[in-house]
C-alpha positions as CSV (number, residue, x, y, z in Angstrom):
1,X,-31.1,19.6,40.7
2,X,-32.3,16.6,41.9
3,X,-31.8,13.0,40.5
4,X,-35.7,12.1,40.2
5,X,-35.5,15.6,37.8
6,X,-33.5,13.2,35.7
7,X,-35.4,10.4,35.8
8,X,-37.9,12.3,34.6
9,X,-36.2,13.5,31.4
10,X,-35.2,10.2,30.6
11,X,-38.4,8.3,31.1
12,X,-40.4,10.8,28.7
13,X,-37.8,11.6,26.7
14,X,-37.4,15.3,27.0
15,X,-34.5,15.9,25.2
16,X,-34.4,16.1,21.5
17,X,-33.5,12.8,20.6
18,X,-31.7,13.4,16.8
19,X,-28.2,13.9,17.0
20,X,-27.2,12.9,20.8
21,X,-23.5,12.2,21.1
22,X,-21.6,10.8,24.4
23,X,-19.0,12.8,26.1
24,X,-16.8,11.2,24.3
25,X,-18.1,12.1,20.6
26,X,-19.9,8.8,19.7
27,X,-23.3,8.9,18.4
28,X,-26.4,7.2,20.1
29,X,-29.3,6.4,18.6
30,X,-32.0,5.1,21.4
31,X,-34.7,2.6,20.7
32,X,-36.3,1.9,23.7
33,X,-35.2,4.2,27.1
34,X,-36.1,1.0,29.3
35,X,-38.4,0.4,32.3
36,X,-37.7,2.3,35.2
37,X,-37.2,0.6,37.8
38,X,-38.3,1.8,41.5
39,X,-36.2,-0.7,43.7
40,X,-32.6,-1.5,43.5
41,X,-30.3,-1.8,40.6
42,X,-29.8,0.3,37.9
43,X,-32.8,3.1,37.1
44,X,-33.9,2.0,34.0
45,X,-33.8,-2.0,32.7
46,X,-34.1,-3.7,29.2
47,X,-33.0,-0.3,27.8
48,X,-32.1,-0.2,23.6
49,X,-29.4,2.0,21.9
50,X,-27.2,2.1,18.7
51,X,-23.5,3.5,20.0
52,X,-22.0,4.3,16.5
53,X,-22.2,0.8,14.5
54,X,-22.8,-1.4,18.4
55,X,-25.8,-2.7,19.1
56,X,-26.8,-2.5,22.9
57,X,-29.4,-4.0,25.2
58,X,-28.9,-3.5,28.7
59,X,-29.3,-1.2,31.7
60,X,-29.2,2.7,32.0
61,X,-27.8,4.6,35.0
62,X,-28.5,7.9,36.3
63,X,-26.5,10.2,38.3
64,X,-26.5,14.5,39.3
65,X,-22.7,13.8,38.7
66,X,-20.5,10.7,37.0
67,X,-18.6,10.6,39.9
68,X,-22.0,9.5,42.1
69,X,-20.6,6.3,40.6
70,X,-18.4,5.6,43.0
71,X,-20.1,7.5,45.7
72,X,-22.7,4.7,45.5
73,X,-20.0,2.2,45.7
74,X,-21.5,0.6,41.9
75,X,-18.1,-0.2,40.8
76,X,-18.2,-3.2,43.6
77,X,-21.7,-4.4,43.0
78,X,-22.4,-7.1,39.7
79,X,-26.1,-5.6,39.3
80,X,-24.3,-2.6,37.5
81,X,-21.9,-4.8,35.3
82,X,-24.7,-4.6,32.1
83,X,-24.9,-1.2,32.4
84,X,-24.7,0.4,28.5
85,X,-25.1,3.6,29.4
86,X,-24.4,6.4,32.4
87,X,-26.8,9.4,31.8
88,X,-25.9,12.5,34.1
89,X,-26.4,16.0,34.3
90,X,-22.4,16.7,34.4
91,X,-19.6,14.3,33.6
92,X,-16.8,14.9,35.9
93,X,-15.3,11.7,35.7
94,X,-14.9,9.0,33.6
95,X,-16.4,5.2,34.4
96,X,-15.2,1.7,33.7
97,X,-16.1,-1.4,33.4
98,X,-14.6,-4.3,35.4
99,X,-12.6,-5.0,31.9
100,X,-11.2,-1.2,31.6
101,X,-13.5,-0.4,28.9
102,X,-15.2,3.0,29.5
103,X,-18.8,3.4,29.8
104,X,-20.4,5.3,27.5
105,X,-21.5,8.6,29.2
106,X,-24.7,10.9,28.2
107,X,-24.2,15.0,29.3
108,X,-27.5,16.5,29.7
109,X,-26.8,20.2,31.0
110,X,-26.3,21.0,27.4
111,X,-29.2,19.4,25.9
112,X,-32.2,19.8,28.2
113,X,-34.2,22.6,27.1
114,X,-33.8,26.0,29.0
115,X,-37.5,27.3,29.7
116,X,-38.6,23.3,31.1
117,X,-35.3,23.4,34.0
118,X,-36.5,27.1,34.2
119,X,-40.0,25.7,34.9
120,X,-38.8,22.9,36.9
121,X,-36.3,25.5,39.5
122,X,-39.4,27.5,40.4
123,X,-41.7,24.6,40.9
124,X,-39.1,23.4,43.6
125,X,-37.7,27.0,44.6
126,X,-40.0,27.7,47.9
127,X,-40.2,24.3,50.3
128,X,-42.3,26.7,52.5
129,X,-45.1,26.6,51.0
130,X,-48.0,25.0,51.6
131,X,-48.2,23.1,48.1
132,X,-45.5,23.7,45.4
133,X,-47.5,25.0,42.5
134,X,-49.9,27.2,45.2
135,X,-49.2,30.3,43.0
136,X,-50.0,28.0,39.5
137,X,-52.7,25.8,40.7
138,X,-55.7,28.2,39.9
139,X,-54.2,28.6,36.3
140,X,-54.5,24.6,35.7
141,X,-56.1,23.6,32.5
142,X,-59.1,22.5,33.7
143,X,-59.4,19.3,31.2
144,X,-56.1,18.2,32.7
145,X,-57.2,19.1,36.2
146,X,-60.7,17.2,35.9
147,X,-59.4,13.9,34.4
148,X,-56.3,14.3,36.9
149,X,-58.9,14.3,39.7
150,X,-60.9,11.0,38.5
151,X,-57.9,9.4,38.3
152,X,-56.5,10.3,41.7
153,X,-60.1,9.7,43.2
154,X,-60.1,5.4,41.5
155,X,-56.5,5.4,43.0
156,X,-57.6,6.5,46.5
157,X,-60.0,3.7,46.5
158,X,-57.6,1.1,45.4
159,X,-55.7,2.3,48.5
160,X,-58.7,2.2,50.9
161,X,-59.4,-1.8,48.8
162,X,-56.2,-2.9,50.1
163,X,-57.4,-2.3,53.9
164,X,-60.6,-4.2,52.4
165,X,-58.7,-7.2,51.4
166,X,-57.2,-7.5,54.8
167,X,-60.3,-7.9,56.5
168,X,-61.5,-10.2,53.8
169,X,-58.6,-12.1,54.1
170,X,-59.0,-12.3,57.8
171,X,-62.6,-13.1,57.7
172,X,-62.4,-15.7,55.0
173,X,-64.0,-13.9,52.8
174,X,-66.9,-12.9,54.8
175,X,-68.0,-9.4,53.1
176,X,-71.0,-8.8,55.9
177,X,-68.1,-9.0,58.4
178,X,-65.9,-6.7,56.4
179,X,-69.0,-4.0,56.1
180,X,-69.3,-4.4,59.1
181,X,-66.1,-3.6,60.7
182,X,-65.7,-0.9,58.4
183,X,-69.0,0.6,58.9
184,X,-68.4,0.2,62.7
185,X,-65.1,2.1,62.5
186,X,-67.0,5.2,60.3
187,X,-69.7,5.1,62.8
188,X,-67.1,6.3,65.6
189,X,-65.6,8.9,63.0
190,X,-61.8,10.6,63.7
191,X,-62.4,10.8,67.8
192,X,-63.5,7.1,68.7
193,X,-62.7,5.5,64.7
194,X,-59.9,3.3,66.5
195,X,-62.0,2.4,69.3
196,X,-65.4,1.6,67.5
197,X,-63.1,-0.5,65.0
198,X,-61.1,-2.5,67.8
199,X,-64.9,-3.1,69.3
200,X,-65.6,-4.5,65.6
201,X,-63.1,-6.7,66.2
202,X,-63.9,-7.9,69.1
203,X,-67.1,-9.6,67.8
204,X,-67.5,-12.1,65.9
205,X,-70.0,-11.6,62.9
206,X,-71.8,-14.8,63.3
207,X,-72.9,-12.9,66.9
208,X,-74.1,-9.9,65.3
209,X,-75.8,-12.3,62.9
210,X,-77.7,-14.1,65.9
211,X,-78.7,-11.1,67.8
212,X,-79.5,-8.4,65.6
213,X,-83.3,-9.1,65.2
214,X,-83.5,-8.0,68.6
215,X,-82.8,-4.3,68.7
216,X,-82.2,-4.4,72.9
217,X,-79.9,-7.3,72.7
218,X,-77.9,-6.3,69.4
219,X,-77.6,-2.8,71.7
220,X,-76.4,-4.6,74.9
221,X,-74.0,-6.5,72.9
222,X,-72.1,-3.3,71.4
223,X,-72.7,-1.4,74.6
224,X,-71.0,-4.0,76.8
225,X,-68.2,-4.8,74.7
226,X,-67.4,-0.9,74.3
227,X,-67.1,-1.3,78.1
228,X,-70.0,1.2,78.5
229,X,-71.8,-1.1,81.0
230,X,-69.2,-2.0,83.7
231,X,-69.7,1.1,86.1
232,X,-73.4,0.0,87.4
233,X,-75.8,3.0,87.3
234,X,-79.2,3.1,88.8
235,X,-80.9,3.2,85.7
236,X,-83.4,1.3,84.4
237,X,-82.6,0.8,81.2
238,X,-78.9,0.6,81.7
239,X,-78.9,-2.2,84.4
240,X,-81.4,-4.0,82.1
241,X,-78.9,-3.5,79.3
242,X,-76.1,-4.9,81.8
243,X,-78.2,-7.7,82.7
244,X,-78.6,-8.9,78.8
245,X,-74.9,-8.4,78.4
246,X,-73.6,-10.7,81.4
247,X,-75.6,-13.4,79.5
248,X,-74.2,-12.8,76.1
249,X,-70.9,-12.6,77.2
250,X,-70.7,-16.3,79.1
251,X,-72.2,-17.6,76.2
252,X,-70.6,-16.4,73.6
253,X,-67.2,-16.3,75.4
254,X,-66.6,-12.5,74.9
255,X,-63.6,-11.3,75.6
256,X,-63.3,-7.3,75.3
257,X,-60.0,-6.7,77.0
258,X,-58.4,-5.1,73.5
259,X,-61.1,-2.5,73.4
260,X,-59.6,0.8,73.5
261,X,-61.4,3.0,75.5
262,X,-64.3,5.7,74.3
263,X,-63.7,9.5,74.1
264,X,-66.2,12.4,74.7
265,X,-63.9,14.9,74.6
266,X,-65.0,17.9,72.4
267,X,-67.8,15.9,70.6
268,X,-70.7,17.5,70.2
269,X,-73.5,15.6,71.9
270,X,-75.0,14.0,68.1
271,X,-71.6,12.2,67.9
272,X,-71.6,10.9,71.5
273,X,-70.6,6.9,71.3
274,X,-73.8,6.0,73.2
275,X,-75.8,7.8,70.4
276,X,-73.5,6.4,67.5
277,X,-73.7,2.5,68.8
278,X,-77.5,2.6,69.2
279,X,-77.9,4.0,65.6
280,X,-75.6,1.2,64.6
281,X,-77.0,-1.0,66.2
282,X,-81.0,-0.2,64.6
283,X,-79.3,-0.1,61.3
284,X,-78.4,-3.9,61.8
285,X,-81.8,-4.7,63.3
286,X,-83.4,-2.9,60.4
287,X,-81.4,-4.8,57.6
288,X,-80.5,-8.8,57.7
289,X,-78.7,-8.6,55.2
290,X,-77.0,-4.7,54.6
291,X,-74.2,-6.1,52.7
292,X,-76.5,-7.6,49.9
293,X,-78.5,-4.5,49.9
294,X,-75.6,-1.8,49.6
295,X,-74.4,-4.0,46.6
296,X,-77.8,-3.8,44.6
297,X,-77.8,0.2,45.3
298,X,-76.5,2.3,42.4
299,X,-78.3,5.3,43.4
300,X,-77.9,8.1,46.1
301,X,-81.5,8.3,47.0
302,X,-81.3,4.8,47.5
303,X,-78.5,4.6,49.7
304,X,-80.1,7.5,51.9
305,X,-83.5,5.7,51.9
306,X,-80.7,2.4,53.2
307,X,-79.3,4.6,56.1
308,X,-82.0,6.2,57.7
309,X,-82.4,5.3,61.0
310,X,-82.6,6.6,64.6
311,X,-81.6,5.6,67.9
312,X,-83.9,3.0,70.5
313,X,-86.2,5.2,72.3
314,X,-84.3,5.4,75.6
315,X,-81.9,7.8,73.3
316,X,-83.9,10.2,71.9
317,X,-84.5,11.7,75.6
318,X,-80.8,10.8,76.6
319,X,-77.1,11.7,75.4
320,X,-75.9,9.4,77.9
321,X,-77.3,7.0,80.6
322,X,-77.5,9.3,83.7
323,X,-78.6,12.7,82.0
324,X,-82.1,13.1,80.8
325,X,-82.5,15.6,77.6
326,X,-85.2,17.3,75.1
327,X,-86.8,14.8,73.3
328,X,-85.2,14.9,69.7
329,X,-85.7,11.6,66.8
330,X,-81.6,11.6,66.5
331,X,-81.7,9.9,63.0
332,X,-78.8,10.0,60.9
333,X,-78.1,13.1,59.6
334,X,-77.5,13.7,55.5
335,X,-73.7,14.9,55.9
336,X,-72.8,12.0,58.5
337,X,-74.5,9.4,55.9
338,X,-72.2,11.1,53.0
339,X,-69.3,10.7,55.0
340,X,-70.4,6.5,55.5
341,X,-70.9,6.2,52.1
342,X,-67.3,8.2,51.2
343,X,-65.2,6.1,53.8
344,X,-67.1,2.6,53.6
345,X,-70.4,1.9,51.2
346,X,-68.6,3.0,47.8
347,X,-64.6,1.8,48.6
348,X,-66.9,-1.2,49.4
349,X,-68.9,-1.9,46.6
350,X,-65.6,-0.8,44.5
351,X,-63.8,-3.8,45.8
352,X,-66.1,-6.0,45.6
353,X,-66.2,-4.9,41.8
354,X,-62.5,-5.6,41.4
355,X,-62.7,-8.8,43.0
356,X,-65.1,-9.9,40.8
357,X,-64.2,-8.5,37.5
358,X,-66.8,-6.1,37.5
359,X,-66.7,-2.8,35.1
360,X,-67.8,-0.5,37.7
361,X,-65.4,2.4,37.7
362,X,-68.2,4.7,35.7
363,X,-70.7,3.5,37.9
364,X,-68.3,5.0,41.0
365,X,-67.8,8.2,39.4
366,X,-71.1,9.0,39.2
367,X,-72.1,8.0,42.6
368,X,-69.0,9.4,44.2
369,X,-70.3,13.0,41.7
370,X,-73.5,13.4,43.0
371,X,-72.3,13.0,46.8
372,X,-71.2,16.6,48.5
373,X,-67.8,17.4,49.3
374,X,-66.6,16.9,52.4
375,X,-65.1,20.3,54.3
376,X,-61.9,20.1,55.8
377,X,-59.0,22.1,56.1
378,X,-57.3,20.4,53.1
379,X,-60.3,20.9,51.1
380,X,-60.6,24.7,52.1
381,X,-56.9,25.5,51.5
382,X,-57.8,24.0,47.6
383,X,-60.5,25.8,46.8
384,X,-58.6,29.1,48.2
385,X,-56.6,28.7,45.1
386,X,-59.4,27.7,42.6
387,X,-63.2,26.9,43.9
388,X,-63.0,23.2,42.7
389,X,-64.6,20.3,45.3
390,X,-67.8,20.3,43.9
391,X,-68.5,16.8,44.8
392,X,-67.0,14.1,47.1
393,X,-65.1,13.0,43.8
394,X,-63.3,15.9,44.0
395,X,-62.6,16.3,47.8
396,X,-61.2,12.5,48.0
397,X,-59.0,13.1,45.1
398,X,-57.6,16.3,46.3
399,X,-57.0,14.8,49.6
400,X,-55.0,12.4,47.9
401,X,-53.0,15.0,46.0
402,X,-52.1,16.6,48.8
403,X,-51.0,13.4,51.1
404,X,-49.5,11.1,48.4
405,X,-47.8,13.9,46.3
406,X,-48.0,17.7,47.6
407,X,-46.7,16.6,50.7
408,X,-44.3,13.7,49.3
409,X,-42.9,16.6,46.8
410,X,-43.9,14.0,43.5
411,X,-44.7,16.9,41.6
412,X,-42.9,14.9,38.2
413,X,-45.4,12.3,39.2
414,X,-48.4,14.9,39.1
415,X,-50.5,15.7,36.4
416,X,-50.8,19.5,37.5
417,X,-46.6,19.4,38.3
418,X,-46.3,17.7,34.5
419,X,-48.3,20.6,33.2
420,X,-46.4,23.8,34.6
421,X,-42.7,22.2,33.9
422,X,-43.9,22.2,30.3
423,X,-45.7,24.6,29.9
């Protein structure tokens, strides 16, 4: 039994309400159960209740066992002195007030019905499993699973829009710089995401701003501060690309010293760095203005139609500087564009939509719907149990089931968890 179990009963009043008594034989009559309250104090505030003939407005308690009273030292803290009334599964003790007076005490092993704590054990019975409900999941009504889903997948992006209102902050509310940065970290994906990002930072918008309508120095300016051009190499184009940089950096002071370093380990040559920044670096050169751009997009073709670029033409015969290789146009690829518009373009265009007041979650939905689903080994383990990611809607959302509850054991907190306690 645990004391969130509890909570839960209380909250959404899952006992039968008619007739309640306290241990000690008084009747209670709740009004209002209170708001539950998540940091310290009392569980539940602004709670209403008729003991007998006394009126009562105060604060509720909830314990496994009366005597957690004093195993929580409340008798010594004031923030407990309005409490009205101590809920608990068994009373094994009685509790006072600072005046003597007893508080009144509600028993629930008696009153909580059988079949919901039988529902509840088995849900929680087997901590080795992967999920909780693994063996229930593919029986999930599939209304409750869907709208679950949409709204797990809105509160992913308000997670991802608080990282946006960071950088916003920190850029005075520059959203080119914040694409940017964002973008720039996507562009590096899991391998070199920290590094690409730290060399986002390193750069001041207002110099990507100034450079990027020429493609060589926009290129020599990510290159250099990524710290791909301090080794020299008797290449053409590098040294020329080394040459640009030394300029840029006296006079625009740059400092790249923060950089973290670049990884090629187990990349597959398409996702090499030197192939990533020069695709980043024509999708700049391309668009003066992306930010605007992405904004004004509503639909997928659109977007895709916004993205499709290739490297300079040094890098379609090169995965890096000293190796020649088949010629090949090294545009962005369709799955590597879903994944920029998953992890930047759409938490983008949804905070800017909160920000300004926007109505734009239906708008979301449907882009997010026609996206496809990203493949990973959370999203395979899922649709082992039921074939469900359809769409990147549905491979967000049940990435975020399985980080911010499966693995955090909320299942009174889930939808799905709700449904098979009872059921």
């Amino acid at each position: 039994m645990q004391e969130d179990f509890l909570h839960y009963i209380w909250k959404h009043k899952k006992i039968q309400f008619k007739n309640l008594k306290t241990t000690r034989g008084e009747s209670i009559v709740i009004s209002a159960v209170g708001q539950h309250n998540f940091n310290s104090g009392p569980d539940f505030f602004n709670a209403k209740l008729k003991i007998e003939e006394q009126l009562w407005a105060g604060n509720v308690e909830i314990h496994i066992k009366s005597s957690d009273w004093f195993v929580h030292n409340h008798e010594q803290d004031k923030a407990y002195d309005n409490v009205i009334l101590h809920v608990v599964w068994e009373d094994d003790t009685d509790v006072f007030r600072k005046d003597n007076t007893p508080i009144p005490t509600l028993e629930l092993k008696s009153i909580v019905n059988e079949k919901m704590l039988s529902n509840y054990e088995k849900l929680f019975s087997n901590q080795n499993k992967w999920i909780n409900c693994e063996n229930d999941f593919a029986s999930t009504d599939d209304f409750i699973l869907n709208n679950w889903l949409e709204r797990l997948y809105i509160e992913r992006l308000e997670r991802k829009s608080k990282t946006i209102e960071t950088l916003l902050f920190e850029s005075k509310n520059d959203w080119e710089s914040v694409l940017f940065k964002m973008l720039t970290k996507n562009f590096g994906l899991k391998v070199n995401g920290d590094s690409f990002f730290s060399l986002a930072q390193s750069i001041d918008f207002s110099i990507i701003r100034k450079t990027q309508s020429k493609p060589q120095v926009l290129e020599a300016l990510l290159f250099g501060q990524s710290g791909l051009l301090q080794v020299p190499i008797e290449v053409a184009y590098h040294s020329s690309l080394a040459k640009e940089y030394k300029f840029l950096k006296q006079k625009f002071s740059l400092q790249n010293t923060r950089v973290l370093p670049l990884q090629y380990f187990r990349l597959r040559p398409p996702n090499f760095p030197t192939i990533r920044l020069s695709q980043l670096a024509s999708l700049y050169n391309k668009h003066q203005n992306l930010f605007s751009k992405i904004i004004e997009c509503n639909k997928l073709e659109d977007f895709y139609e916004l993205l499709k670029v290739s490297t300079s033409v040094f890098w379609k015969t090169h995965y890096t500087f000293q190796k020649e290789s088949k010629l090949s146009s090294k545009t962005l690829s369709k799955p590597f564009m879903d994944l920029l518009l998953i992890n930047t373009i759409v938490p983008i265009k949804f905070s800017y939509a909160k920000q300004h007041g926007m109505p734009i979650d239906s708008e979301i939905i449907k882009i997010a719907s026609t996206i496809s689903s990203e493949k990973n080994s959370i999203i395979n383990a899922f649709n082992n149990f039921k074939k469900i990611s359809q769409s990147s809607l549905h491979s967000q959302s049940l990435i975020q089931l399985k980080t911010a509850y499966c693995d955090k054991n909320k299942c009174l907190q889930c939808a799905i968890g709700n449904s098979l306690i009872n059921n």
